[in-house]
C-alpha positions as CSV (number, residue, x, y, z in Angstrom):
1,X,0.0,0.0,0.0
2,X,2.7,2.4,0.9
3,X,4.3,1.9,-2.8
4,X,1.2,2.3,-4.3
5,X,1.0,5.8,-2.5
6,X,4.3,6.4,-3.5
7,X,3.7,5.7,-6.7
8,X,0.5,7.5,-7.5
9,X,1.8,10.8,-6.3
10,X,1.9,13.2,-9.2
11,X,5.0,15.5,-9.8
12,X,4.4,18.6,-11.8
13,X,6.9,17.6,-14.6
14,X,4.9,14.5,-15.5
15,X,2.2,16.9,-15.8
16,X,4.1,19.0,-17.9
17,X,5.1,16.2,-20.1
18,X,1.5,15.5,-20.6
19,X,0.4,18.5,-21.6
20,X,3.3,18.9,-24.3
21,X,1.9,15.5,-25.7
22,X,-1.7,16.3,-26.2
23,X,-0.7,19.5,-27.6
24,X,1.2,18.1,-30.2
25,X,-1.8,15.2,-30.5
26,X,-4.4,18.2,-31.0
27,X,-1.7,20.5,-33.6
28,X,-0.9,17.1,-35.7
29,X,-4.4,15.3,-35.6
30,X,-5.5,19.3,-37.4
31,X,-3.0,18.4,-39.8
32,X,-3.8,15.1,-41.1
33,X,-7.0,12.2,-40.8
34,X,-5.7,9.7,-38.5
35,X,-7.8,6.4,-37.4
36,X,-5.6,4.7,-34.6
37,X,-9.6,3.0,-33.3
38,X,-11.1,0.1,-35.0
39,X,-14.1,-0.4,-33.0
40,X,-16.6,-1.0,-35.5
41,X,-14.6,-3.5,-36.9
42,X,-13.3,-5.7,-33.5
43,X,-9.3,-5.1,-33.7
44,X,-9.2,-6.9,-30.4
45,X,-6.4,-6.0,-27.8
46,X,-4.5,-9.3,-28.8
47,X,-4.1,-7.6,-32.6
48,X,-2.9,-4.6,-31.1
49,X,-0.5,-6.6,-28.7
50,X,0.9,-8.6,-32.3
51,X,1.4,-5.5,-34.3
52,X,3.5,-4.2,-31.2
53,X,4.7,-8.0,-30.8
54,X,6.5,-7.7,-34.4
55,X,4.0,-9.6,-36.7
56,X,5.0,-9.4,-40.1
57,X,4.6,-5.8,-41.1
58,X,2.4,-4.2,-43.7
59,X,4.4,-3.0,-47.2
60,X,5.0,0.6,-46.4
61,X,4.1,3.5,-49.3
62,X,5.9,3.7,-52.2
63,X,8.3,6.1,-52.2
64,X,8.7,8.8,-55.0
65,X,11.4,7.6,-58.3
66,X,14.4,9.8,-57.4
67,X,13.7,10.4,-53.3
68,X,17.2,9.8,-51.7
69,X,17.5,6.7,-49.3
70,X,16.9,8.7,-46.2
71,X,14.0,10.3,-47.7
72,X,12.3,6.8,-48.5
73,X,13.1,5.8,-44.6
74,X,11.7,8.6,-43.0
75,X,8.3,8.7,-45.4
76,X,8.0,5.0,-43.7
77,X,8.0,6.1,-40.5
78,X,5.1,6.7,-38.2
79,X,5.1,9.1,-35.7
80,X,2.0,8.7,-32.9
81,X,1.0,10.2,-29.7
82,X,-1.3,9.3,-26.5
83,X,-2.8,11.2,-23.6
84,X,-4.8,9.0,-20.9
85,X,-6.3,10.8,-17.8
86,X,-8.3,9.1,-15.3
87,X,-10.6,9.6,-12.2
88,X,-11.7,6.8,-10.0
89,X,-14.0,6.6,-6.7
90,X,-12.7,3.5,-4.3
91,X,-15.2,2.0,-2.3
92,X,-12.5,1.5,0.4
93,X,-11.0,5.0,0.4
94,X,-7.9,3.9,-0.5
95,X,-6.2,3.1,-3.2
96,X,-7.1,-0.1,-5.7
97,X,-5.0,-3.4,-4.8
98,X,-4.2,-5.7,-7.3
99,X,-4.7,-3.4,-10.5
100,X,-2.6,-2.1,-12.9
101,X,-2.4,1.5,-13.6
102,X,-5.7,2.7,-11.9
103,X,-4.9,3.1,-8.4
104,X,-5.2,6.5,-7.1
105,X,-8.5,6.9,-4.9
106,X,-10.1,10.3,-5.5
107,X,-7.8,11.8,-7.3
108,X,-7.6,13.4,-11.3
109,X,-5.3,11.7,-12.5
110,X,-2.7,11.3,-15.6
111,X,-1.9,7.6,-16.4
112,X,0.4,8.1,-19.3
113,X,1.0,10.8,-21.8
114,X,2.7,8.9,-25.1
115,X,5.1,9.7,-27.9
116,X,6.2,7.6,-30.6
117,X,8.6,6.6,-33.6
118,X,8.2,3.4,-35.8
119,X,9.4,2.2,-38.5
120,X,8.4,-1.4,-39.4
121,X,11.3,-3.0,-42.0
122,X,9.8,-5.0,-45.3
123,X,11.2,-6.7,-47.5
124,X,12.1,-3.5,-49.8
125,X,13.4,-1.6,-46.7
126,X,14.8,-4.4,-44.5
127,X,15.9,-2.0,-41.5
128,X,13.7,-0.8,-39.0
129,X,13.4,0.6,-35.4
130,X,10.4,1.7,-32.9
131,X,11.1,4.1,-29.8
132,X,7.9,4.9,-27.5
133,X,8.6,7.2,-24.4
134,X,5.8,6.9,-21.6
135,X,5.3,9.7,-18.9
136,X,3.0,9.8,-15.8
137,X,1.4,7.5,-13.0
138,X,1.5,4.2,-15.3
139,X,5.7,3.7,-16.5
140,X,6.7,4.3,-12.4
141,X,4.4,1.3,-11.7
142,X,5.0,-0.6,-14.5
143,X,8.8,0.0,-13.7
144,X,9.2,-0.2,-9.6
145,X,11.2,-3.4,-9.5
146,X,13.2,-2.4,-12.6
147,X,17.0,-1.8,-11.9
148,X,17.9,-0.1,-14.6
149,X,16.6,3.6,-13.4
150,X,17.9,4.7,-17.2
151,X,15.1,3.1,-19.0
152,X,12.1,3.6,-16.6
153,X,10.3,6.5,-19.4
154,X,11.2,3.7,-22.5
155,X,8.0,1.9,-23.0
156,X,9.9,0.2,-26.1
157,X,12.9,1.2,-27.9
158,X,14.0,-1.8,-30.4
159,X,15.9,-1.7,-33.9
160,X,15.0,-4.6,-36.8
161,X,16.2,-6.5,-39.1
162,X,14.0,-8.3,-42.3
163,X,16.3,-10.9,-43.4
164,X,14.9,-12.2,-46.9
165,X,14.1,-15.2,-45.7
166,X,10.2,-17.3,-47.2
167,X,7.9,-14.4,-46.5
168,X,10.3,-12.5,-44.0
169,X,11.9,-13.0,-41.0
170,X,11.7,-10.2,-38.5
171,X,14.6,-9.8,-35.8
172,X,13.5,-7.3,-32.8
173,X,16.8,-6.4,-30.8
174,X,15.8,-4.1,-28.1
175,X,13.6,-3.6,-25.4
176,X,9.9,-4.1,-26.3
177,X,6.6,-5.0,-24.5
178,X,5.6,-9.1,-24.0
179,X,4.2,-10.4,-26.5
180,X,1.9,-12.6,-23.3
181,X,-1.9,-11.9,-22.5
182,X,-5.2,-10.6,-24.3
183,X,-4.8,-7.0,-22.9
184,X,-1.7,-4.6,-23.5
185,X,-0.2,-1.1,-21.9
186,X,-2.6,1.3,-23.7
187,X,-6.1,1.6,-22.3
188,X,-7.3,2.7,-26.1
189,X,-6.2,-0.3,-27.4
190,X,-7.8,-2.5,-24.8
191,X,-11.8,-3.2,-24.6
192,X,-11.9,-2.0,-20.8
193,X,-10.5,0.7,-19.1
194,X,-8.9,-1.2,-16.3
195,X,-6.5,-3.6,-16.9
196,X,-7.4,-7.2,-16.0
197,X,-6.4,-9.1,-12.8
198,X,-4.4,-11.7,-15.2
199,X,-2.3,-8.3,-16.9
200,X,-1.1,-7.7,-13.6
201,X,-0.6,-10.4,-11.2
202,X,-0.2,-13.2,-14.0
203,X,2.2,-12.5,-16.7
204,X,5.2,-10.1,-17.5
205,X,4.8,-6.6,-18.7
206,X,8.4,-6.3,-20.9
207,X,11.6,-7.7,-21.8
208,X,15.2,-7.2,-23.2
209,X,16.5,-8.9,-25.6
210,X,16.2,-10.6,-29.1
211,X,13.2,-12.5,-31.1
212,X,12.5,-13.7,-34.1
213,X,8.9,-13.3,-35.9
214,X,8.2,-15.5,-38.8
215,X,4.9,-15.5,-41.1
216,X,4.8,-19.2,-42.1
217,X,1.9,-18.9,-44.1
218,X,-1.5,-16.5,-44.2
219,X,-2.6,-18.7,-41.0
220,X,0.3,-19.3,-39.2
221,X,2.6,-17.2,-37.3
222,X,5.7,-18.3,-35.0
223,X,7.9,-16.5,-32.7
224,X,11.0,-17.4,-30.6
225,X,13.0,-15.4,-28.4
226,X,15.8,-15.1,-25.8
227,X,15.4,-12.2,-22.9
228,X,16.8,-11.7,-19.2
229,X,13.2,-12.5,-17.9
230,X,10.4,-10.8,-16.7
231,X,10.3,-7.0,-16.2
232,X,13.8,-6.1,-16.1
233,X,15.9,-4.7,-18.8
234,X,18.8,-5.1,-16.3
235,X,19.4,-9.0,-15.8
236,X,19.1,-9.8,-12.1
237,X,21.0,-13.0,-12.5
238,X,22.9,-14.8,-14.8
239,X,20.2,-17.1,-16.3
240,X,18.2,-16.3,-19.7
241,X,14.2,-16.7,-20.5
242,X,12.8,-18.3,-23.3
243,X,9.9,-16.9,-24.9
244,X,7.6,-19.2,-27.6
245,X,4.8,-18.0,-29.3
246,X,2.2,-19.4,-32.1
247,X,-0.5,-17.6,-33.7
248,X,-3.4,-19.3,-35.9
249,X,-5.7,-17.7,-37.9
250,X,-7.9,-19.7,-40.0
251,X,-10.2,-17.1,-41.0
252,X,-10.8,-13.5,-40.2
253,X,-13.0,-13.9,-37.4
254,X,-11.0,-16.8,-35.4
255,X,-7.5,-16.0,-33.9
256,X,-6.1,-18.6,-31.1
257,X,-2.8,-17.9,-29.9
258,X,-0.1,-19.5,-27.3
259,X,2.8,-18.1,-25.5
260,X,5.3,-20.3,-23.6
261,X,7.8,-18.0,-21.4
262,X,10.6,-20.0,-19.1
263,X,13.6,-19.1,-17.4
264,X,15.3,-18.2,-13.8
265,X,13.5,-15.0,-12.5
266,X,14.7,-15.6,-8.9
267,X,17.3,-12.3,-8.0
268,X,21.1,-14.1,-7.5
269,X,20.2,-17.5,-9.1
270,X,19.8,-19.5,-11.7
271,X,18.3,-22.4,-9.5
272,X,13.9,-22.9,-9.7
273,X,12.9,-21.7,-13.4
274,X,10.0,-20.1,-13.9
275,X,7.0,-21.5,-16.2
276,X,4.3,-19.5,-17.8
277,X,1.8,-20.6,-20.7
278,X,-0.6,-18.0,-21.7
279,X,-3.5,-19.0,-24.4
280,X,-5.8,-16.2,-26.1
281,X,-8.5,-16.9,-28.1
282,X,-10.8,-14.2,-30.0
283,X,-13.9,-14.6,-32.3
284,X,-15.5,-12.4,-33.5
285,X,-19.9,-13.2,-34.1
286,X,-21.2,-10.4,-36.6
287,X,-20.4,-7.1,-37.3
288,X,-21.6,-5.8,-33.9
289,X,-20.6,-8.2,-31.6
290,X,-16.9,-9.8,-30.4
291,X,-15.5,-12.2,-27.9
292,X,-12.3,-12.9,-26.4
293,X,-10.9,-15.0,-23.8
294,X,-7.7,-15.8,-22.1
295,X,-6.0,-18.3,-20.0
296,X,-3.2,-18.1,-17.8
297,X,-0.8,-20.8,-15.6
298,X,2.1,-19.9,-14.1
299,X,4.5,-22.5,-11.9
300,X,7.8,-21.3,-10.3
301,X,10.3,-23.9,-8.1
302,X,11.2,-21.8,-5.1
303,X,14.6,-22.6,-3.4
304,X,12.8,-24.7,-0.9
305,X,9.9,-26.5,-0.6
306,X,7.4,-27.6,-3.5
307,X,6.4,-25.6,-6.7
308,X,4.1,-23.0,-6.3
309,X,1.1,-22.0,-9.1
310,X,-1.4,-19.6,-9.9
311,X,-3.8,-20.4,-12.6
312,X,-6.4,-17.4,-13.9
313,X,-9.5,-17.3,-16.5
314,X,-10.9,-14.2,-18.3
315,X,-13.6,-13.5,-20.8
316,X,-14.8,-10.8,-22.1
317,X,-17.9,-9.5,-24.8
318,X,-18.3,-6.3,-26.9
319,X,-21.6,-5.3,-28.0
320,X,-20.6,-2.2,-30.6
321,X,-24.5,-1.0,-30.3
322,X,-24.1,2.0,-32.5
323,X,-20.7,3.6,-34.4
324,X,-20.7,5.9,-30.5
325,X,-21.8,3.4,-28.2
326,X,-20.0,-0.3,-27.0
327,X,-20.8,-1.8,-23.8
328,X,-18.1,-4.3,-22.7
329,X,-18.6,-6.7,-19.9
330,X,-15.6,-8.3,-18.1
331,X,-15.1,-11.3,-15.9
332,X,-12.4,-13.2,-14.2
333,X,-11.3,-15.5,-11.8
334,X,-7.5,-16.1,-10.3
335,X,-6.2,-18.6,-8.2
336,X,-3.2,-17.5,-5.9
337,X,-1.6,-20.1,-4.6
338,X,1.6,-18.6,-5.2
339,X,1.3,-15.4,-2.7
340,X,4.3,-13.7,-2.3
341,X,7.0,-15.6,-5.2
342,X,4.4,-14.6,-8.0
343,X,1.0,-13.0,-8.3
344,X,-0.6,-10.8,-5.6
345,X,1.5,-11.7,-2.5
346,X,-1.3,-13.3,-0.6
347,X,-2.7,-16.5,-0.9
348,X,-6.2,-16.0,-2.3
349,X,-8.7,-16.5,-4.9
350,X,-10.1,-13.4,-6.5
351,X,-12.6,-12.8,-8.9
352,X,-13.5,-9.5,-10.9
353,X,-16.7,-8.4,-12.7
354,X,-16.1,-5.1,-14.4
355,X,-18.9,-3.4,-17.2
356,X,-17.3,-0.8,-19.5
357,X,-19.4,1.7,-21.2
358,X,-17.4,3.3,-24.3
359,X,-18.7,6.8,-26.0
360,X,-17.0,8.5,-28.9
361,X,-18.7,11.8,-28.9
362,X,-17.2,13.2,-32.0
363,X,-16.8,11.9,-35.5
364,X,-13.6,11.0,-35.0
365,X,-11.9,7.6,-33.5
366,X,-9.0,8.7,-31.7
367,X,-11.3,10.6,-29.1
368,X,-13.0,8.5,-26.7
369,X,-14.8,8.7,-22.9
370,X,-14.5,5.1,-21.0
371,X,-17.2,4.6,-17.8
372,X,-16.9,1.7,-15.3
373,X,-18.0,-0.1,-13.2
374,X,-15.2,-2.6,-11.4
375,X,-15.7,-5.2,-8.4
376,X,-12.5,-7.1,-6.7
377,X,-14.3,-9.9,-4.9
378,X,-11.6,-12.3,-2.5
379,X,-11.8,-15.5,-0.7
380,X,-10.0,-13.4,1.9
381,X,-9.5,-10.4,4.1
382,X,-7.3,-9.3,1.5
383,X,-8.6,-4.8,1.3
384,X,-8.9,-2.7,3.7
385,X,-10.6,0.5,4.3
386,X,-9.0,4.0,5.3
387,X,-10.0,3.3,8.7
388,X,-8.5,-0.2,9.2
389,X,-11.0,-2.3,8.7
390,X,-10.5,-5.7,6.9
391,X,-13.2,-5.7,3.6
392,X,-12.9,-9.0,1.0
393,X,-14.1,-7.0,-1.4
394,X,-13.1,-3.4,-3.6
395,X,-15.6,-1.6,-6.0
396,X,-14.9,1.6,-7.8
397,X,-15.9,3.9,-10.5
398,X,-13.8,4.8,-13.3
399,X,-14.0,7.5,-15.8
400,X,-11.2,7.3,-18.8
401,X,-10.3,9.8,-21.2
402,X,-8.2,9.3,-24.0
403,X,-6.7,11.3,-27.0
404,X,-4.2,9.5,-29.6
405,X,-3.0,11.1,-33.1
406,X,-1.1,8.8,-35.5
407,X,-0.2,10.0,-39.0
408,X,0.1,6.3,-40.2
């Protein structure tokens, strides 16, 4: 609770640094038509978490006969912002347990103000790079047990490589967000405002080091990779992760995808590795509605005693009532048996129920209001209110707003 507090409190340069975003969101989204929101059409959060995962990329413009090198580079490049404030009512008082970004009872708050380069490579222009800087409440959480103190605003920052190999093989060398769960760091690409219990307690946020993404076929999509581990672009021991990924897509509503992540996350040792598999399946049913659900099991061998787990279930429906309107009920249920190694530090099983309400009140899709409702419900004692008092339970109003400008 005390690092949460810490962690929420706002300084007046991350406030600054928000403000400089959004005004360069509103001056650039003036200057060109930018659709960064696919709503009507279901880009679920596990597309957005692929494209930033290093899935084959897109053949970039043309460039015009004559432009110099440099010149073609640069016209590939997409430059993108993102401002995210928040306010949220805590039924305790306090601030949220167990959550990702939205923690600060009472309280106006910025999560994250965004600005980013990318260039994807091709085939035709085989080098590539992305650098995304993240100010505010969200990269101090997101970073707390991060040793490097150098990195803590670099949400990603990654150079590629498309060797000419079958359809492309693209090589990620960098730092760059997990390509594990159905949810990812931006609310706007997500279908809730709140990040799910299994994006915080259950799987890793980012890693450091290399992968390789290969595009087998129009259905099939592999990745392998080799990072320090989980959350730390500073290696806290001497060990190396593993990180396996397969994506199926056998038509364009059906997408089932499995991650394997292994390796020694333990500070000091190489000893009790680490097992996660993560499984995300979406479907979407008609042009109005979309589901999505997600699986999670994590084991770890401490240095004594047995193996400890925690296994977690999501799912999740978007009803996209009119081109203004989506309402997007959440559930999920976690099982902590892990407590303090991995997950939520207690011993528990908790279950969340959260309904989003989404509004775009402008004809426009990078604009959008998010209101919710979210309930923490626990086997155990595990909240407290600002008096004291033991509660096994948390519920709180949220109301999002977000801004993002791309000019891709």
């Amino acid at each position: 609770m005390k690092m949460c507090t810490r962690l929420a409190s706002r300084s007046a340069g991350v406030m600054a640094a928000g403000a400089v975003v959004v005004l360069m969101s509103a001056t650039t989204a003036r200057a060109q038509q930018s659709e960064p929101f696919k709503s009507v059409t279901f880009v679920t959060p596990t597309a957005a978490a692929s494209e930033s995962s290093a899935t084959a990329a897109e053949p970039q413009a043309a460039a015009a006969p004559g432009d110099p090198g440099y010149v073609t580079f640069f016209k590939s490049t997409e430059l993108g912002g993102l401002a995210d404030f928040y306010y949220l009512y805590n039924s305790t008082k306090q601030n949220s347990l167990y959550r990702a970004f939205d923690i600060s009872h009472n309280s106006f708050t910025l999560s994250m103000a965004e600005i980013w380069l990318n260039k994807a490579p091709t085939m035709d222009s085989q080098v590539g790079f992305k650098v995304k800087l993240n100010f505010g409440q969200a990269p101090r959480l997101m970073n707390f047990n991060e040793p490097n103190t150098d990195v803590l605003n670099v949400e990603e920052g990654f150079v590629s490589y498309m060797a000419k190999v079958g359809k492309g093989l693209q090589i990620d060398v960098g730092k760059f967000v997990t390509n594990a769960g159905a949810e990812v760091i931006e609310a706007k690409d997500n279908w809730n405002y709140s990040r799910s219990l299994l994006f915080q307690n259950a799987i890793p946020l980012y890693h450091a080091g290399v992968r390789a993404n290969y595009a087998v076929n129009d259905q099939w999509n592999v990745m392998f990779g080799v990072v320090n581990g989980w959350n730390n672009v500073s290696d806290n021991n001497t060990g190396k992760s593993i990180m396996l990924s397969a994506t199926y897509k056998p038509n364009m509503k059906l997408s089932l995808i499995e991650n394997y992540i292994g390796g020694p996350e333990k500070a000091g040792t190489n000893e009790g590795w680490r097992h996660m598999s993560d499984t995300v399946v979406s479907y979407t049913v008609n042009d109005k509605t979309s589901v999505l659900g997600n699986f999670d099991y994590t084991a770890e061998k401490p240095l004594v005693g047995d193996s400890l787990h925690l296994w977690g279930i999501a799912g999740y429906v978007k009803y996209q009532a009119t081109p203004v309107f989506a309402v997007v009920p959440r559930i999920e249920y976690l099982d902590d048996k892990a407590g303090s190694l991995i997950g939520t530090g207690v011993v528990q099983k908790l279950t969340d129920v959260t309904v989003t309400l989404e509004m775009k009140p402008v004809a426009t899709d990078n604009f959008l209001f998010r209101l919710e409702y979210r309930g923490d419900f626990s086997d155990q004692e595990a909240f407290a209110d600002d008096k004291g008092a033991p509660k096994k339970s948390q519920n709180s109003i949220i109301f999002g707003m977000l801004y993002s400008f791309s000019t891709k």
